[in-house]
C-alpha positions as CSV (number, residue, x, y, z in Angstrom):
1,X,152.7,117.2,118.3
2,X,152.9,114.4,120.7
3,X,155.6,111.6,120.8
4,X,154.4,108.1,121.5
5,X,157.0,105.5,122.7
6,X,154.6,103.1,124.2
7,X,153.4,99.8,122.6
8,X,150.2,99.4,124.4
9,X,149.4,103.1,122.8
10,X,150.1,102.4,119.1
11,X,147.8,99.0,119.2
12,X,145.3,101.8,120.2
13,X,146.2,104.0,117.4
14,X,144.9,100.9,114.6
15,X,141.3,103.1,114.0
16,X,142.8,106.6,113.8
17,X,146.1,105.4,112.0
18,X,144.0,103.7,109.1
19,X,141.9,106.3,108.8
20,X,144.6,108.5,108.0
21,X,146.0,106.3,105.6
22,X,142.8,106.9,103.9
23,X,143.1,110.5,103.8
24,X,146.8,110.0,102.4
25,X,146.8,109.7,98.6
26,X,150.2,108.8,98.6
27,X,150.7,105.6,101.4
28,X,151.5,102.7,100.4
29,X,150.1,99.6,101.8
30,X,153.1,99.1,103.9
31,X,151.8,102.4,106.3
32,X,148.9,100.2,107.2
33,X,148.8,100.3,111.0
34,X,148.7,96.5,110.4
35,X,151.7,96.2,108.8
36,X,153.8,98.6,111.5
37,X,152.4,97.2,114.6
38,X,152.5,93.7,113.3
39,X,156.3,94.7,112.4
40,X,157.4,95.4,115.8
41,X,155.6,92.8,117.4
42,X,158.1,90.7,115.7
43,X,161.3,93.0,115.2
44,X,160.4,95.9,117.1
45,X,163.5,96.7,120.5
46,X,161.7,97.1,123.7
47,X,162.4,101.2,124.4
48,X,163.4,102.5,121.3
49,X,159.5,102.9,119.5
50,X,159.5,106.6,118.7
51,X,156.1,107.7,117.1
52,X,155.6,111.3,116.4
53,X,152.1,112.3,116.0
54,X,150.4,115.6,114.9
55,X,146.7,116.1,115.5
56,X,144.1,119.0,114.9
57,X,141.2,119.3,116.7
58,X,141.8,116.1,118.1
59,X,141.8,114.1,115.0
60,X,145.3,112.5,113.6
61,X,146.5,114.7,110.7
62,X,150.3,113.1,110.1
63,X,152.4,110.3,112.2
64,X,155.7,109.4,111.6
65,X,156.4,105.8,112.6
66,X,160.2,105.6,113.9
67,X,162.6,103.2,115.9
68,X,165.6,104.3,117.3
69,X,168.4,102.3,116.2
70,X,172.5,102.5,116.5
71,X,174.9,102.3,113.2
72,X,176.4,103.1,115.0
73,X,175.4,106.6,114.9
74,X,172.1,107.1,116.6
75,X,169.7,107.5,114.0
76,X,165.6,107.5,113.5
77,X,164.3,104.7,110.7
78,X,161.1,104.1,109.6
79,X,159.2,101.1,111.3
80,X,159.4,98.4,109.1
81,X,162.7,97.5,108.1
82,X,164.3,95.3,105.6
83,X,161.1,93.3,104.8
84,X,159.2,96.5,103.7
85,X,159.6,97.5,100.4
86,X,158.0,101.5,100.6
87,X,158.9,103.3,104.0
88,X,156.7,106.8,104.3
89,X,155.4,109.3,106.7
90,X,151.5,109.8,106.6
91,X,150.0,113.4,106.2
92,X,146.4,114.3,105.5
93,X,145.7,115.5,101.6
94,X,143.2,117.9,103.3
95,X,146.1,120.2,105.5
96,X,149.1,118.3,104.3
97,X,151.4,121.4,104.1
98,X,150.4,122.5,107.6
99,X,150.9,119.0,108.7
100,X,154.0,118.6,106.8
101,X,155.5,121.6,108.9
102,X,154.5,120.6,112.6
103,X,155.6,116.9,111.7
104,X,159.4,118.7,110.9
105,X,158.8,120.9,113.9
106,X,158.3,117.7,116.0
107,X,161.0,115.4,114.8
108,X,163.6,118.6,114.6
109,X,163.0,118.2,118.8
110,X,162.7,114.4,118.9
111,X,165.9,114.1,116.8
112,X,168.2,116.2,119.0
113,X,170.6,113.1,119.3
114,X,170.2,111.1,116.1
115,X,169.8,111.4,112.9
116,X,167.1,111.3,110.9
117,X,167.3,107.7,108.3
118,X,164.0,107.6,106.2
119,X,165.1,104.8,103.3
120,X,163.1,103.3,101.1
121,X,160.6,106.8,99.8
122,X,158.7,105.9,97.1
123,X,159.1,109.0,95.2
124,X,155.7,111.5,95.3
125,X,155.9,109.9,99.1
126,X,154.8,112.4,101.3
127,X,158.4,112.0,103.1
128,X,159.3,114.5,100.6
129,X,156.7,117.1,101.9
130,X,158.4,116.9,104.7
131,X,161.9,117.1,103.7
132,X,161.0,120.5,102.0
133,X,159.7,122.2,105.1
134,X,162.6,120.5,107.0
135,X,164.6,123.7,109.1
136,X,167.8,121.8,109.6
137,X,170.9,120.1,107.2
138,X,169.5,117.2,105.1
139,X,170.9,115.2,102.0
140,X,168.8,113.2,99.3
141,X,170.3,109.6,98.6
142,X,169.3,107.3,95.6
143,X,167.8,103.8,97.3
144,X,166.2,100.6,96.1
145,X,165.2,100.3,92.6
146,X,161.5,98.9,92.0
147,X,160.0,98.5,88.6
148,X,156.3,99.4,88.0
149,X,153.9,98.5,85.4
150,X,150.7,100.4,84.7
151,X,147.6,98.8,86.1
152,X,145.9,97.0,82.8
153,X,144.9,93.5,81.8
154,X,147.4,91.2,80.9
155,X,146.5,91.4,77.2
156,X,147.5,95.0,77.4
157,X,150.4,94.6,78.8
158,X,151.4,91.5,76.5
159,X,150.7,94.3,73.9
160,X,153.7,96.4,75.1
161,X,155.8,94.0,74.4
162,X,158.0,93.4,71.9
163,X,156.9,91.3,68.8
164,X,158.7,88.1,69.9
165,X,158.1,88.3,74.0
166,X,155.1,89.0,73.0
167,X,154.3,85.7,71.2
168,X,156.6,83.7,73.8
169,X,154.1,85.2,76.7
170,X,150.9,84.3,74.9
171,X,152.1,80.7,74.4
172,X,153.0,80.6,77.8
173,X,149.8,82.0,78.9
174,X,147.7,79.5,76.6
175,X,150.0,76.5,78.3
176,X,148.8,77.3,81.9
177,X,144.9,76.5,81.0
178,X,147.0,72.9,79.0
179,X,148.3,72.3,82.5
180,X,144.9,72.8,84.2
181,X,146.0,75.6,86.7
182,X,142.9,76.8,88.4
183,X,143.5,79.8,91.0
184,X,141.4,81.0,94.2
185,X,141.0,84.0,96.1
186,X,141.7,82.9,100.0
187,X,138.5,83.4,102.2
188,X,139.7,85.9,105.5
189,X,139.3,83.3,107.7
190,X,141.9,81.0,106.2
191,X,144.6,83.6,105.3
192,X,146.7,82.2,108.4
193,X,146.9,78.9,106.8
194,X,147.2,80.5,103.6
195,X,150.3,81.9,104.6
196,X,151.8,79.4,105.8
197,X,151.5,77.4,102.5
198,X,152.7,80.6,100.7
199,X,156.1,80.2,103.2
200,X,156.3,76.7,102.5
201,X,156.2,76.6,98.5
202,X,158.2,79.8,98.9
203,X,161.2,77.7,100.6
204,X,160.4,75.0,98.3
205,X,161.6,76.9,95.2
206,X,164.1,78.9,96.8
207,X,165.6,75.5,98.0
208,X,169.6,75.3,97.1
209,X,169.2,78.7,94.7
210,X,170.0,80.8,98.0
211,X,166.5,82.1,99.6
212,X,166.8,85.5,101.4
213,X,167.8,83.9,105.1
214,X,165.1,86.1,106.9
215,X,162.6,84.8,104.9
216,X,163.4,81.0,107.1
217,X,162.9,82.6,110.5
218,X,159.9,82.6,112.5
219,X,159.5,86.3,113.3
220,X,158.9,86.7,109.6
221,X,156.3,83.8,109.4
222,X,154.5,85.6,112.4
223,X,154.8,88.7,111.1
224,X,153.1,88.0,108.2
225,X,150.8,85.9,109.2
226,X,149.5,88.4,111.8
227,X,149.6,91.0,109.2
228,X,148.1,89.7,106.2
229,X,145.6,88.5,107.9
230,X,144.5,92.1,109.4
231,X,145.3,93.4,106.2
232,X,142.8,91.1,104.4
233,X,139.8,91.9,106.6
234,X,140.0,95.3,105.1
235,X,140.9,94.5,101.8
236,X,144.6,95.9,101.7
237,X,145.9,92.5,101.3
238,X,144.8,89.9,98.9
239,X,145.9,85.6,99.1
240,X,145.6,83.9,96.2
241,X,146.3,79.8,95.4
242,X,147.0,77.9,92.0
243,X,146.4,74.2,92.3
244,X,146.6,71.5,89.7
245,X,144.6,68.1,90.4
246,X,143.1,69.6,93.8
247,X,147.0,70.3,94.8
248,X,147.8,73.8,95.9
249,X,151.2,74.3,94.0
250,X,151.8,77.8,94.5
251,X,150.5,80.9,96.3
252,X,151.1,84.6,96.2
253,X,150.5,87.7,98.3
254,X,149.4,91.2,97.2
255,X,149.2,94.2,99.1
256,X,146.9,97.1,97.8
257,X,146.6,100.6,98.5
258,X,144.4,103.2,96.8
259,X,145.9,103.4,93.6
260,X,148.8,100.8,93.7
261,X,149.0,96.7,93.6
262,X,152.2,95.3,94.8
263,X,153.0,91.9,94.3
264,X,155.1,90.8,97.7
265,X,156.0,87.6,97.8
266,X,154.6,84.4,95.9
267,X,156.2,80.7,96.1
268,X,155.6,77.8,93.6
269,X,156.4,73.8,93.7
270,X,159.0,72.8,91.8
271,X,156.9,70.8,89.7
272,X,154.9,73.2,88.7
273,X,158.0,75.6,87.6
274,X,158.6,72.4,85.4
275,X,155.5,72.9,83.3
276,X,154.8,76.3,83.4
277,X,155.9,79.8,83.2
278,X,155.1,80.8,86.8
279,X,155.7,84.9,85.8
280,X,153.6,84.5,83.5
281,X,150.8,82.8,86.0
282,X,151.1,85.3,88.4
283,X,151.2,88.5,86.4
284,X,147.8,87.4,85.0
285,X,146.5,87.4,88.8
286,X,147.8,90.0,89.2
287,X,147.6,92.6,86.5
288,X,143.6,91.4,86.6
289,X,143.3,92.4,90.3
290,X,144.7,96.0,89.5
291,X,142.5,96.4,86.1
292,X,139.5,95.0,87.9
293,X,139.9,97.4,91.2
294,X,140.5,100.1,89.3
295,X,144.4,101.0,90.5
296,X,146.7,102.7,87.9
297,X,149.7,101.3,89.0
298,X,151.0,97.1,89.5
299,X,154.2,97.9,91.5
300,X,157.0,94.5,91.1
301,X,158.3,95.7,94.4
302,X,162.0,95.9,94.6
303,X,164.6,94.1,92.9
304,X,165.9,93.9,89.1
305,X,165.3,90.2,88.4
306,X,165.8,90.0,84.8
307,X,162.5,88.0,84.0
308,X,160.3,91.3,85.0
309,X,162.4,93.4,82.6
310,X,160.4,91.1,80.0
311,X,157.3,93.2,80.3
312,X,159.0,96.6,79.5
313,X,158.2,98.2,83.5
314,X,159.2,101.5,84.5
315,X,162.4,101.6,86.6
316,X,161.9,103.5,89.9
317,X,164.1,104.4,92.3
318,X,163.2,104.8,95.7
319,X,164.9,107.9,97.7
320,X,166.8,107.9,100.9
321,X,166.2,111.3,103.1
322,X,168.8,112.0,105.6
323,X,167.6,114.6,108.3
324,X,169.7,116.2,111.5
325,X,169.3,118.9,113.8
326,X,171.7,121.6,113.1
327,X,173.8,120.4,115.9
328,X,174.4,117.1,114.7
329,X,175.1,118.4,110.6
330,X,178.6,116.7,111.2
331,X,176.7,113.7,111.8
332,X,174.7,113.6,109.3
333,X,177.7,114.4,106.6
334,X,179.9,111.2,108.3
335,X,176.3,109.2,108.1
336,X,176.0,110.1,104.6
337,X,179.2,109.3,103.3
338,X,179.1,105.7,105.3
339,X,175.9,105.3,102.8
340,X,177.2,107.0,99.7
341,X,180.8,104.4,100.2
342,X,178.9,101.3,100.7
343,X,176.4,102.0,97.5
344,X,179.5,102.3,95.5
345,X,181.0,99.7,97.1
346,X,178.0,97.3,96.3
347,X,177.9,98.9,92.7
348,X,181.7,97.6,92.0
349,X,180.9,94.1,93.6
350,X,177.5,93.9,91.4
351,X,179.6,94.9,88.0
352,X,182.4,91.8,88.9
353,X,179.5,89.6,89.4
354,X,175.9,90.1,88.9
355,X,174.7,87.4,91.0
356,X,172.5,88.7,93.7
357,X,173.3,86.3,96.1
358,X,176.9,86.3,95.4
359,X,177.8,90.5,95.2
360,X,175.4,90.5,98.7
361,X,177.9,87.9,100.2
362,X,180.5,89.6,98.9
363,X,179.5,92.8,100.2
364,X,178.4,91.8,103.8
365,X,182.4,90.2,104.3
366,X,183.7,93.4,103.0
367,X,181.7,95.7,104.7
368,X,182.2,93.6,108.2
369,X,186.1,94.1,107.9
370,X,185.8,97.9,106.9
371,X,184.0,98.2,110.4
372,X,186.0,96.4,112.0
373,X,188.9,98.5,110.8
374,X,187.3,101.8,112.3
């Protein structure tokens, strides 16, 4: 086991770190070194990079990618941060139980003074091999709640519906090729530009409905222009544009991994929401790129928007692992129950009003004073 806090090193790591992900049935596209490195390039604190690598005979068998952070507990969180919907640890299929162990024997000594924070497991993640062979306190947390659909043409899908969705979603579908929507798969070499559209039409909808703020600042535009853009060379990310009359009027971003499609982040002009259903638009893309590449699974990412509960997904909810050293168990327990009070606490705000935007406000002012009470 060797810890890695330099930079320099981890842009080194790109060829060894993807070919693990290869060997990892369970990572997500989000473990992509492209993703990580791209991350802390743009949020990353000069210092606190704490990678903890395992190798056998010299080849990379399981790498956790942490920052230290302060909340104001010390703690360990996965690289990646709010912007990343799936948060893992890689371990190779081939010796992932032996891996699994000398990964938990290497963070047990790396986290001597903070705890251990891994949110945002997808659950089968291989974080959870981990928290098994873990020799020290740790507590299991509900997190995010994605919805998943299974990887078929949109006919199929269409099918599960109920009788009446069912007929609104074909009409809708039949009224995009009225409108003359005509979609393209972006080249590599103009992803950057690609992006940049994407961000544009993104803001464009967004516009006086309350767009997630980070989604306005430039570290996220370079992020993901730097990463979708090394992510699309090897075919983990995929750009796609809908024009009308030679316009491009919206754009969307998937991100692929073995057996999963996740649909990130997509924007559309307003005038084009006017005449068309634009989930219905982009679940075609995209339930055809997961039945045409073969992946079981089209993951909707995070969130509970009501117009994806419309095609009957799966409701899965990611897990939160909590890890300490035995001599910081008290820490954990305080760090828990910080977590555990401000879940309920969001839960109560959501049931008084089920506005996102609103219970998040909400919740931010409340939570601000509670610290500042301590």
């Amino acid at each position: 086991m060797t810890l890695c806090r330099d930079p320099a090193r981890f842009a080194g790591l790109a060829p060894a770190w993807d070919a693990l992900h290869g060997r990892c049935g369970a990572a997500t596209p989000f473990q992509k070194h492209a993703w990580l490195y791209s991350w802390w390039l743009s949020y990353g604190v000069p210092g606190r990079l704490r990678l903890v690598l395992v190798h056998r005979d010299g080849e990379l068998v399981g790498a956790a990618p942490l920052m230290l952070a302060f909340r104001p507990l010390p703690v360990l969180v996965p690289l990646g941060g709010a912007v990343t919907d799936y948060c893992d640890v890689l371990l190779d299929d081939a010796c992932a139980e032996e891996a699994a162990a000398a990964l938990a024997r290497g963070l047990l000594r790396a986290a001597r003074t903070a705890v251990l924070d891994l949110r945002e497991v997808r659950p089968g993640g291989r974080a959870e091999l981990l928290y098994d062979h873990w020799p020290g306190p740790r507590r299991r947390l509900a997190d995010s709640v994605c919805l998943e659909l299974p990887g078929l043409p949109v006919d199929d899908l269409v099918a599960r519906m109920p009788a009446n969705a069912a007929r609104r979603m074909r009409r809708a579908l039949r009224r995009l090729d009225r409108v003359g929507v005509e979609q393209r798969t972006v080249p590599e070499e103009e992803v950057p530009a690609a992006v940049a559209t994407l961000l544009r039409l993104h803001v464009a909808q967004w516009r006086g409905r309350g767009i997630t703020p980070e989604h306005l600042r430039p570290r996220f535009a370079e992020h993901l222009i730097r990463a979708l853009t090394a992510m699309a060379r090897d075919g983990a990310a995929r750009l796609t544009e809908y024009r009308v009359d030679g316009r491009v009027m919206a754009a969307n971003a998937l991100l692929l991994s073995p057996d999963l499609v996740g649909g990130y982040l997509y924007g559309a002009h307003p005038e084009l929401r006017a005449k068309a259903d634009i989930a219905a638009l982009l679940l075609r893309n995209d339930a055809s790129c997961a039945a045409e590449t073969g992946r079981s699974v089209l993951s909707l990412l995070r969130g509970t928007e009501p117009y994806k509960f419309g095609w009957r997904p799966e409701t899965v909810t990611n897990l939160r692992l909590l890890l300490a050293h035995p001599a910081l168990e008290p820490a954990l327990l305080l760090h828990a129950a910080q977590q555990d009070a401000r879940a309920r606490l969001a839960g109560a705000l959501r049931d008084r009003d089920p506005s996102p935007n609103a219970w998040w406000r909400r919740l931010n002012r409340r939570y601000a004073r509670l610290a500042g009470a301590r």
